[in-house]
C-alpha positions as CSV (number, residue, x, y, z in Angstrom):
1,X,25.6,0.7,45.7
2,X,22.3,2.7,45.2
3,X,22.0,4.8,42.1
4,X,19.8,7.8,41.2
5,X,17.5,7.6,39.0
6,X,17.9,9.2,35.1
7,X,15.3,12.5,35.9
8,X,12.5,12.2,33.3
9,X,12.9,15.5,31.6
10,X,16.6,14.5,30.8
11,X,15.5,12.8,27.5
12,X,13.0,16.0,26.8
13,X,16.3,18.1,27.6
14,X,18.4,16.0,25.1
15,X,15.9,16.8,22.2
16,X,16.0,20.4,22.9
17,X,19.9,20.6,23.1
18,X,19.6,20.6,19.0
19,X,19.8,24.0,17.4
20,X,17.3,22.8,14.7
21,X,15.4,20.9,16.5
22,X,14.9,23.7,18.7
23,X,14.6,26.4,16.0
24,X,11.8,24.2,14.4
25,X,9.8,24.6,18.0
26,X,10.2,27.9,18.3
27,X,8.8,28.3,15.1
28,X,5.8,26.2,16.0
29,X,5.2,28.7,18.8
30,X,2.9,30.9,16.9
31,X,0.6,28.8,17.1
32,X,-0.3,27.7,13.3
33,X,0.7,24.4,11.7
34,X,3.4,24.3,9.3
35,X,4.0,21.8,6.8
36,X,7.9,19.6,7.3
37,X,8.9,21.1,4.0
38,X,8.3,24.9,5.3
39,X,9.9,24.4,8.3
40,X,13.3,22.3,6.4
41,X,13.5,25.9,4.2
42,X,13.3,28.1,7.5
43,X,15.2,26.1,9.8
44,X,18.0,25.5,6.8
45,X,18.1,21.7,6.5
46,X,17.1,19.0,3.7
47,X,13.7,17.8,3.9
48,X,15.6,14.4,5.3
49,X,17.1,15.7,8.2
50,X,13.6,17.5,9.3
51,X,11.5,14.4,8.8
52,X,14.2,12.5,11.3
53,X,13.6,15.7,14.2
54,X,10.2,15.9,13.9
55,X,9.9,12.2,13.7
56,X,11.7,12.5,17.0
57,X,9.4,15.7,18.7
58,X,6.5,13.7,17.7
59,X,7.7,10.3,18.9
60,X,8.6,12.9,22.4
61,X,5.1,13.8,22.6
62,X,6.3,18.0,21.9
63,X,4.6,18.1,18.1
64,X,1.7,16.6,16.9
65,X,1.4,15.8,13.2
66,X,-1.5,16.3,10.7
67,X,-1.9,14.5,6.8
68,X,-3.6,16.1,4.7
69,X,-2.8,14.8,0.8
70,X,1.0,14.2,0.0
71,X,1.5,16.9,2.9
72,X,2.4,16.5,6.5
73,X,1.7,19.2,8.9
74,X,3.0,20.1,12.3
75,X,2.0,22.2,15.8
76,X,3.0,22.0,18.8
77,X,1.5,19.0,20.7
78,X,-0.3,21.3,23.7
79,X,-0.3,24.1,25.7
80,X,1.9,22.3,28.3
81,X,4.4,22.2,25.7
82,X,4.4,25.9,24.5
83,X,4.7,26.8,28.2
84,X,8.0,24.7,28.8
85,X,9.5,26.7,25.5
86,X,8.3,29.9,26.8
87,X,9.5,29.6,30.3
88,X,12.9,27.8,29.3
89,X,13.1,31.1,27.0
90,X,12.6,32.6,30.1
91,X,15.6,31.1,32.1
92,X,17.8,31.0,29.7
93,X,17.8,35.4,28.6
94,X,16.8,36.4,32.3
95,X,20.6,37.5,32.3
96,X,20.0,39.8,29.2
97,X,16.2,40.6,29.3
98,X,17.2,44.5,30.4
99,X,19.1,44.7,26.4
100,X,17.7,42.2,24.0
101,X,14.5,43.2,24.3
102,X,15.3,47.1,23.2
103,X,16.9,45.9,20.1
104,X,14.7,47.2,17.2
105,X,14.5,43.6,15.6
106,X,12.5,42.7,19.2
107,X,10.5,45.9,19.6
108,X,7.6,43.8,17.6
109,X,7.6,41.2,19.4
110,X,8.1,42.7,22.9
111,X,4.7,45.1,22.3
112,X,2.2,41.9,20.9
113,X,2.8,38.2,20.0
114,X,1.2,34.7,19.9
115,X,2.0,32.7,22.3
116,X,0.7,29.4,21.2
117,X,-2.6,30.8,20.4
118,X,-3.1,33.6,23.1
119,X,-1.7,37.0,23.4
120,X,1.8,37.6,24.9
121,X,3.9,40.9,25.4
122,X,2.8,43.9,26.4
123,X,-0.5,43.6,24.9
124,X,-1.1,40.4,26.7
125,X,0.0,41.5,30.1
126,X,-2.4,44.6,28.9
127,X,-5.1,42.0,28.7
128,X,-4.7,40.2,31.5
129,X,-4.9,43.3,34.0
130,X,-8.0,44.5,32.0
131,X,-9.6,41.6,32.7
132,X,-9.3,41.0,36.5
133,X,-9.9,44.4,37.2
134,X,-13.0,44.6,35.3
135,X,-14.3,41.3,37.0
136,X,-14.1,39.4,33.3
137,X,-12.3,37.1,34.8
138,X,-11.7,36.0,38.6
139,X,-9.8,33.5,40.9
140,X,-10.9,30.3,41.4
141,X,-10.8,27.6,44.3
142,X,-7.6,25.9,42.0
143,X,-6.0,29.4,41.6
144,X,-7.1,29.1,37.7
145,X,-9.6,31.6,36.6
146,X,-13.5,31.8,35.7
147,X,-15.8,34.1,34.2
148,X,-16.8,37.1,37.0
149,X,-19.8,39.4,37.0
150,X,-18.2,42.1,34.7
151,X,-17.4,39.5,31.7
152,X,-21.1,39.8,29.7
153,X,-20.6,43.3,28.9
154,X,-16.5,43.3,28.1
155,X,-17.2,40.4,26.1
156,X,-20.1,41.7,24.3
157,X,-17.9,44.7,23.5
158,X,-15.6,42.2,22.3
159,X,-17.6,41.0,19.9
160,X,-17.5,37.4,21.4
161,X,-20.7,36.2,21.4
162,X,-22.8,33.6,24.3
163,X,-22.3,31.0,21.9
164,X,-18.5,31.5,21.4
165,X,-18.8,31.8,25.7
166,X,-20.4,28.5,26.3
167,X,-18.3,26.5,23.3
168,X,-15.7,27.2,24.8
169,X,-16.7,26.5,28.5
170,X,-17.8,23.1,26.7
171,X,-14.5,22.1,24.9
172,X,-12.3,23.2,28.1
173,X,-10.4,20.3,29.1
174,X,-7.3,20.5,27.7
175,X,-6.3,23.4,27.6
176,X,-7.5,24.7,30.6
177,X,-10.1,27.6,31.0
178,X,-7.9,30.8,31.5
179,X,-4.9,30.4,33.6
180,X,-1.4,32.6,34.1
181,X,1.7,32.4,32.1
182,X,4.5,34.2,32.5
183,X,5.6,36.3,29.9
184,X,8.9,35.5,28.1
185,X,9.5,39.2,27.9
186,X,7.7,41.4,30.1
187,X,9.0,39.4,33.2
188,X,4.9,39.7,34.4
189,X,1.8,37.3,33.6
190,X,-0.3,37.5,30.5
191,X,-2.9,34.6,30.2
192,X,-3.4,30.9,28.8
193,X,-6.1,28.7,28.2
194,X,-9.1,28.0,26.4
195,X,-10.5,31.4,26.6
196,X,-7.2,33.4,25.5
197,X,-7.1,31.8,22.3
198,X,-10.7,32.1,21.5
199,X,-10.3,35.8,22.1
200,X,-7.1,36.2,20.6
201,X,-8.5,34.1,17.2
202,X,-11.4,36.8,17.3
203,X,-9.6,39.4,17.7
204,X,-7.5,38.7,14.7
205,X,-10.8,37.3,13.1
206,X,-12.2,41.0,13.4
207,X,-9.4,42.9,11.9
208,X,-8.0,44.3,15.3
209,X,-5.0,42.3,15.2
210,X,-3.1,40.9,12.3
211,X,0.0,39.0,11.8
212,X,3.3,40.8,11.1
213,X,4.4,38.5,8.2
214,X,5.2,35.0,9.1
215,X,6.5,36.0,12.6
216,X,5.2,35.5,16.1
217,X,4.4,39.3,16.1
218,X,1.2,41.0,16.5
219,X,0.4,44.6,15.3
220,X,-3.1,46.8,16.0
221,X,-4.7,47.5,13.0
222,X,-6.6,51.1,12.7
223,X,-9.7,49.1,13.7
224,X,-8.1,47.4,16.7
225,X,-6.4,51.4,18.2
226,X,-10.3,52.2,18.0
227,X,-12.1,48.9,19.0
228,X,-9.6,47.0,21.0
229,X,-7.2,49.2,22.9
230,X,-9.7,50.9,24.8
231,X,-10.9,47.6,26.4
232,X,-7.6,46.8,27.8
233,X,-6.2,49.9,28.5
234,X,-7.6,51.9,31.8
């Protein structure tokens, strides 16, 4: 008697199913690296118990770990990865999305967020519409998205340089160059990718954006309402 095959993502599933293996990913979402002791203290486990799940993600291929001296650091292993978080994030509140995200505690992260790197909420949608209809970005034969005829002077404005434009044309492999991403909250696409990050690590890196403690949120500093709003706002 014929049997079906075990579907691949079962084991990937069985990882996730853990509350602390899950909190410690969504964590890892912002983007940074995080050392195993800092994420045992904000997940609420012993150091033991974190090395074993991590040990796990990492063996998974969903973290990838750094040494640096006596310390051990973690991310998340690629954009891929961040993606599948985001969009099972996705799936699993599309029943409450009209409510949890006008709780106070969410508006932050519902306006601006990382997203593994690259702007999410309603900045990042924001972003994304500013940049197609300005012709920064446009379609390509794969249905990604290159640079069009409008992106020297939005970028310029940006403050991201030809340089910063052809490094990272160079290093796009993995991630990709700019492609969509559904957002988790805004039920629309911001956008992934090589150049996302880069802008999103400038923009921070100019004082437009900064952190919002050691969250996921993003807030617009008096520099950024001035500098950066009105080039992705109409």
């Amino acid at each position: 008697m014929a049997t079906t095959a075990e579907p691949r993502f079962a084991r990937i599933a069985a990882l996730l199913a853990d509350p602390s293996r899950a909190r410690m990913l969504a964590l890892l979402l912002a983007g940074e690296a995080r050392s195993a002791g800092d994420l045992a203290r904000a997940v609420g486990i012993t150091p033991q118990t974190a090395s074993t799940h991590l040990a796990a993600l990492r063996d998974a291929g969903l973290v990838a770990q750094r040494t640096q001296g006596r310390h051990r650091y973690f991310s998340l292993a690629d954009g891929d990865v961040a993606h599948m978080l985001e969009t099972l994030s996705l799936v699993a509140e599309r029943d409450e999305v009209s409510t949890r995200w006008r709780r106070p505690d969410r508006q932050p992260l519902k306006h601006a967020r990382s997203c593994y790197c690259h702007l999410a909420g309603e900045l990042g949608v924001q972003l994304r519409d500013a940049l197609l209809a300005r012709q920064v970005l446009v379609a390509n034969e794969r249905g990604e998205f290159s640079l069009g005829r409008g992106a020297g002077a939005w970028l310029q404005a940006a403050h991201f340089d030809d340089a910063a434009i052809q490094r990272t044309q160079r290093d796009t492999v993995r991630p990709r160059f700019a492609y969509a991403c559904m957002d988790w909250s805004e039920r629309r696409e911001h956008l992934a990718g090589a150049l996302p990050k880069a802008l999103l690590s400038q923009f921070i890196a100019t004082g437009w954006l900064q952190r919002v403690g050691t969250t996921r949120a993003l807030v617009e500093t008096p520099a950024g309402i001035r500098h950066l709003l009105p080039l992705i706002r109409a």
